[in-house]
C-alpha positions in Angstrom: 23.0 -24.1 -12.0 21.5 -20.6 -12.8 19.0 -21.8 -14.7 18.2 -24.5 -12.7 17.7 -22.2 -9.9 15.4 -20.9 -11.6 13.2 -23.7 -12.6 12.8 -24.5 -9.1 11.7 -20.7 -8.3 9.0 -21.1 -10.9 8.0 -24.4 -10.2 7.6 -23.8 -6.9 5.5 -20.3 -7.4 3.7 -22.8 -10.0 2.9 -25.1 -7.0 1.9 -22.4 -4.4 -0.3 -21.2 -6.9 -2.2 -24.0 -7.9 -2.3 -25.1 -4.1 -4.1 -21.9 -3.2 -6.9 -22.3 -6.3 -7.3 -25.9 -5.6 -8.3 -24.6 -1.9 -10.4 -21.8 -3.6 -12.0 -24.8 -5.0 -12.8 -26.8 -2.1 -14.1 -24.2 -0.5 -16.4 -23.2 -3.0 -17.8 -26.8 -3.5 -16.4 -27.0 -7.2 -14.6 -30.0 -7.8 -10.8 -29.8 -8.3 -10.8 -32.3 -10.7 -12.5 -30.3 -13.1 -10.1 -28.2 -15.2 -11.8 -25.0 -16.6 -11.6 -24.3 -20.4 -10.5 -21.0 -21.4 -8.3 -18.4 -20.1 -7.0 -18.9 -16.7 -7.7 -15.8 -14.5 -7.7 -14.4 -11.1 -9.6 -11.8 -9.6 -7.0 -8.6 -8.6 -8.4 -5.7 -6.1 -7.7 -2.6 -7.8 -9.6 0.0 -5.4 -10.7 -1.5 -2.0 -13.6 0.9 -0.8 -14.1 -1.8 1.9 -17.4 -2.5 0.5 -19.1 -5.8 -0.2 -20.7 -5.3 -3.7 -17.9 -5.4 -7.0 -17.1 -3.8 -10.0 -15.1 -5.5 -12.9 -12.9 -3.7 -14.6 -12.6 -4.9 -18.0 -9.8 -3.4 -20.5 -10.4 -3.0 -24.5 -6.9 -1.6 -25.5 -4.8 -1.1 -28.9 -5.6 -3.1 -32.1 -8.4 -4.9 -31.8 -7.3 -8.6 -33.2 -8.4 -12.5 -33.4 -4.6 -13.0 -33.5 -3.4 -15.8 -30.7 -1.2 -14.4 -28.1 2.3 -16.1 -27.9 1.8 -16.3 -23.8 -1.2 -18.6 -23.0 -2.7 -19.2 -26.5 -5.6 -17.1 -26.3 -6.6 -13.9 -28.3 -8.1 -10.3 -26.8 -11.7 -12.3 -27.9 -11.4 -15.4 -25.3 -10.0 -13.4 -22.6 -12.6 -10.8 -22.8 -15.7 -13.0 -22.7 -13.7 -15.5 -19.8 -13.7 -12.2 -18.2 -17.3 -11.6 -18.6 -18.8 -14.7 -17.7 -16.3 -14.4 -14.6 -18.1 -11.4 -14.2 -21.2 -12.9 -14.2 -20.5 -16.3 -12.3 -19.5 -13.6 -9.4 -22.8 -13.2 -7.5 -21.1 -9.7 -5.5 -20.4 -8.2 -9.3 -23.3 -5.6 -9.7 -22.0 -4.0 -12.5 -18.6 -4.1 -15.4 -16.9 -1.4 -16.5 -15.0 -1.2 -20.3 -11.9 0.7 -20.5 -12.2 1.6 -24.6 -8.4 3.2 -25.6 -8.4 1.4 -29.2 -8.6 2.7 -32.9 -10.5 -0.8 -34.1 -9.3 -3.6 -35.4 -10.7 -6.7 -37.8 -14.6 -6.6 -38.4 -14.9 -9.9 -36.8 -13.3 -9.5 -33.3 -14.8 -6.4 -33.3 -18.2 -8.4 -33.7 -17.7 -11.0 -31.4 -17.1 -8.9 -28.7 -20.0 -6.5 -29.6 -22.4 -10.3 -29.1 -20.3 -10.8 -25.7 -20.6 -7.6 -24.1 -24.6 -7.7 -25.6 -25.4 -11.0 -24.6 -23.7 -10.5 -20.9 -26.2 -8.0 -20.2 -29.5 -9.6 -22.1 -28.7 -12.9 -21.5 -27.0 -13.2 -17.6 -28.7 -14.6 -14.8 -28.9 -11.3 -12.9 -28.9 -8.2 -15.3 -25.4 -6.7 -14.8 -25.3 -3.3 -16.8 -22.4 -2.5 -18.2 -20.6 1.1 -18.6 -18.0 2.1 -21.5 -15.5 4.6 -20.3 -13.9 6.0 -23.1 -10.2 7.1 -22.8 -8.1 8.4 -25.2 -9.0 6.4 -28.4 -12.1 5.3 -28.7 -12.7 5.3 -32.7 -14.4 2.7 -35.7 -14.3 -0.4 -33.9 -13.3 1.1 -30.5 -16.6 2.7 -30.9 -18.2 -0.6 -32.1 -17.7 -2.5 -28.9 -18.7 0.5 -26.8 -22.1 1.1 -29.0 -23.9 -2.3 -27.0 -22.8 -0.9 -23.8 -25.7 0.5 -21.8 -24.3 3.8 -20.7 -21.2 5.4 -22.7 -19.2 8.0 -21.1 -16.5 9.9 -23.1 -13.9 12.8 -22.4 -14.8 16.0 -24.2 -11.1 15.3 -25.8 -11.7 11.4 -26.7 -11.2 11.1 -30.3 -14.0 8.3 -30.9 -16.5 8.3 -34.1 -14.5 7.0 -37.5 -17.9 4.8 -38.3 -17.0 3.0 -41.3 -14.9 0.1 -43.3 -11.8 0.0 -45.1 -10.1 -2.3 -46.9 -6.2 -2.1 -47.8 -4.2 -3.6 -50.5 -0.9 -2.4 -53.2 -0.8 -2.6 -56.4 3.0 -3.2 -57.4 2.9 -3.6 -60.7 4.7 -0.7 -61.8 7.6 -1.8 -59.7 7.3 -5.1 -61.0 7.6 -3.3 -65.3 10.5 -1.5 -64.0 12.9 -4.7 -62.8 11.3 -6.9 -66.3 9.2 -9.4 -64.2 6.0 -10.3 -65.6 3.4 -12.5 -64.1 2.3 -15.5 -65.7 -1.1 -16.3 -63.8 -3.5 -19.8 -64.2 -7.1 -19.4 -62.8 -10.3 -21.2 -62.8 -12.5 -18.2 -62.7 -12.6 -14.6 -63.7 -12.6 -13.3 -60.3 -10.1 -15.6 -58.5 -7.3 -13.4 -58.6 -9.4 -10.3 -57.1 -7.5 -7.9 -55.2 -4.2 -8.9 -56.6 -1.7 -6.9 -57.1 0.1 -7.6 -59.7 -2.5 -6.3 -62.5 -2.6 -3.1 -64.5 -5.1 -1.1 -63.1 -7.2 -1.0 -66.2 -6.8 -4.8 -66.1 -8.9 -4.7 -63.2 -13.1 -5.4 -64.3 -15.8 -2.9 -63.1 -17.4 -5.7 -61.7 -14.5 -7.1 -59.8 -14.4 -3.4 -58.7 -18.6 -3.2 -57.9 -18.4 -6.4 -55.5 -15.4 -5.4 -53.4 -17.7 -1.9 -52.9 -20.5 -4.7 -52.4 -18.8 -5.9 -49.9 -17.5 -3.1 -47.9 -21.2 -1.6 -48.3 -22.8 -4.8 -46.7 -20.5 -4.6 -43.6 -21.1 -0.7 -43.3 -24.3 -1.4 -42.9 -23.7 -3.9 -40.3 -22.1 -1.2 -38.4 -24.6 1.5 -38.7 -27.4 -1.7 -37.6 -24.8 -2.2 -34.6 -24.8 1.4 -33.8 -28.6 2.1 -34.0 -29.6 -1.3 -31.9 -27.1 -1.0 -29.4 -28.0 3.0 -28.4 -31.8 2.1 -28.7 -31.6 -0.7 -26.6 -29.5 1.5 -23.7 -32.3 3.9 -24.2 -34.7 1.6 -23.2 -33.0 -0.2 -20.2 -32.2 3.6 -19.0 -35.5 4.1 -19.7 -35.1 7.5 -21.4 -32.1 8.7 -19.6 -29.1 9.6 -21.6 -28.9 10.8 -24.8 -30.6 9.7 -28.1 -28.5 9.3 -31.3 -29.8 12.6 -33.5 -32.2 11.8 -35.9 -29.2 12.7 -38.7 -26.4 10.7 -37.3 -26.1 8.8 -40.0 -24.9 12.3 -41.9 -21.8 11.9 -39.2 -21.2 8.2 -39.7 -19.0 8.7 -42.6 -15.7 7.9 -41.8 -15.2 11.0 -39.8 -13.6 10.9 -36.3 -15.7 12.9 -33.4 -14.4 14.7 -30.2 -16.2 13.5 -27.4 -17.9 16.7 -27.2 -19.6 15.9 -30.6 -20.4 12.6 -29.9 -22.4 13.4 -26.7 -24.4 16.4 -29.2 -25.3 13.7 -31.6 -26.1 11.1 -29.4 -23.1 8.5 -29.7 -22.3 8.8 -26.0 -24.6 9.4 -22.8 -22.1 11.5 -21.2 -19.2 13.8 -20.7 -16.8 12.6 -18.0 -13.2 10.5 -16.8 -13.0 7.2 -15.3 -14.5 8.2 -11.5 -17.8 9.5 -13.7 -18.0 6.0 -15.1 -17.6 4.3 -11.4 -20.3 6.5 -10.4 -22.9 5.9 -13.0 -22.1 1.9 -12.9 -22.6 2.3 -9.0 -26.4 4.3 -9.6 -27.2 1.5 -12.3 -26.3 -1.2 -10.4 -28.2 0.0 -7.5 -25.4 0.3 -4.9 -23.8 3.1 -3.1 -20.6 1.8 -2.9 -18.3 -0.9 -4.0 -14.6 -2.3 -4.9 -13.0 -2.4 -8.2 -11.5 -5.2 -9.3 -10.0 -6.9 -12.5 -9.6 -9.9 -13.9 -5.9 -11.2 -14.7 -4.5 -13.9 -17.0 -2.6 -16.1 -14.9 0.1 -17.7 -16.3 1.5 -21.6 -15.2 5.1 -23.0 -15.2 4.6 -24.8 -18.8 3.6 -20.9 -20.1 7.3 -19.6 -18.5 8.7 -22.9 -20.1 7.3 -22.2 -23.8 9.1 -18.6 -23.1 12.6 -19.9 -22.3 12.5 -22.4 -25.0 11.8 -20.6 -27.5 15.0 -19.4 -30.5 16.2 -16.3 -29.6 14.5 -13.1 -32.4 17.6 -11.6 -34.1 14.1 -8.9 -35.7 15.7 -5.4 -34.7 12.5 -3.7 -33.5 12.5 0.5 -33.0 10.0 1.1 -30.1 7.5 4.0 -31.3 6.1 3.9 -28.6 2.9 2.0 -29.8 2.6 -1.4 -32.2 1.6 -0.3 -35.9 -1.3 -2.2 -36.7 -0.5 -4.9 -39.7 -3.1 -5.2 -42.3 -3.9 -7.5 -44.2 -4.7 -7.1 -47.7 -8.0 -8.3 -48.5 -9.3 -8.0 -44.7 -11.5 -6.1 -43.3 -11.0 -3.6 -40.6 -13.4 -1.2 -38.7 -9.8 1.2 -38.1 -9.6 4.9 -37.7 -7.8 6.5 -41.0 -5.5 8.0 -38.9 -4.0 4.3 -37.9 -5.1 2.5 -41.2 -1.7 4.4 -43.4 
């Protein structure tokens, strides 16, 4: 009876819910037929200034990752560019905001949402600049998906900088010697069992050793490109405001993590400041003297409570750290501060 009780809770929130966006739908002329691909989200009023003009808040936070959440089937990638094209679909939105608290992540969400965050703002109907406000974290590809942003402002504490790439993988074959298992390996190339770890190191080629440095090379380069494009294209829509990357920057982009302080002397941020700082300068850019805040929430359905309740219950003994360890990969790239990557 309990639990049917509760069904009928959540079915009928499910029902006043879609009741109300079918009559959001009428109202604005869109046809309820229609179901939208992507994310489902709803706008939430986070400061209500009692103006007409909007900001969206948009949150970037903890390991940036392609991986599919387990509640709506969507990963931090979809939701942030439904959130942007929300963003931009919303004729009162004059301006978005980033909040950056993240060490990086994997090369390739880090990417994808450096081409969202650039296209929103060179591609929209209406130009919509968009301002990263750096929190704590803000380092490799935390800094990657703030770099297209067209004004960056950073705490003089924000630990942001780590430009660079690493990739992670063991080699256990010494453990392996000492229990008397040997590995007994069938290939169809020289180089198909690169970055495994059951191989002597001196089994390992210097050219198998020259290509995975080829490799990490090619996509340090890419970030360095990312970097330079993305700060001289703010410089140009601020038309000379802010700061300009140092002409030796490049001498900094080695691995290193920056205060904020540092970054704003060499260029990698326009400004020292907190959230508020960031509200303001999105307000001067957008040209508007006031407006609300607001953010754009995954909404969940009844089926997404039902996919909860049915699933086996995790007999995993977790210890809370108070933050999720990022998991690597071995053989995967990640733009991820050193300090997260051991």
């Amino acid at each position: 009876m309990i639990f049917a009780l509760i069904l009928l809770v959540l079915l009928g929130f499910s029902m006043l819910s879609n009741f109300g966006h079918y009559a959001s739908n009428l109202m604005r002329g869109k046809p309820v037929s229609a179901r939208a691909s992507g994310p489902r989200l709803e706008e939430v009023l986070t400061e209500d200034n009692e103006a007409f003009d909007k900001i969206a808040v948009i949150d970037i936070a903890g390991i940036i990752t392609s991986r599919t959440s387990e509640q709506g089937g969507y990963n931090m990638v979809d939701i942030i560019r439904a959130q942007l094209k929300r963003a931009d679909d919303d004729n009162r939105v004059k301006a978005v905001i980033i909040k950056v608290d993240s060490p990086g992540g994997e090369v390739l969400a880090s990417d994808e949402i450096y081409r969202a965050i650039s296209d929103f703002q060179t591609k929209a109907r209406v130009h919509k600049p968009v301002v990263a406000s750096m929190g704590n974290l803000a380092a490799s590809g935390g800094y990657y998906v703030s770099a297209p942003c067209q004004w960056i402002v950073a705490n003089d504490l924000t630990i942001t900088g780590s430009i660079g790439v690493i990739m992670h993988s063991w080699n256990y074959r010494g453990l392996m010697n000492k229990v008397g298992l040997q590995p007994d390996t069938y290939k169809s190339g020289k180089f198909k069992d690169m970055l495994s770890g059951e191989r002597e190191p001196s089994e390992v080629p210097p050219e198998e050793r020259e290509m995975v440095q080829s490799l990490i090379n090619e996509t340090y380069n890419k970030f360095k490109t990312a970097v330079a494009d993305g700060r001289k294209r703010a410089q140009q829509a601020n038309k000379g405001k802010g700061r300009a990357l140092d002409p030796q920057w490049t001498d900094y982009a080695d691995g290193r993590v920056l205060s904020g302080s540092r970054a704003y002397e060499l260029g990698f941020v326009d400004q020292l400041g907190n959230f508020d700082d960031a509200v303001a300068q999105a307000r001067t850019l957008g040209g508007i003297s006031s407006a609300n805040l607001i953010e754009y929430h995954q909404r969940y359905e009844l089926s997404d409570f039902l996919r909860i309740f049915g699933k086996s219950e995790s007999r995993v003994v977790k210890v809370d750290l108070g933050m999720d360890a990022p998991k690597l990969q071995a053989g995967q790239l990640y733009f991820l501060s050193p300090t997260f990557a051991n």
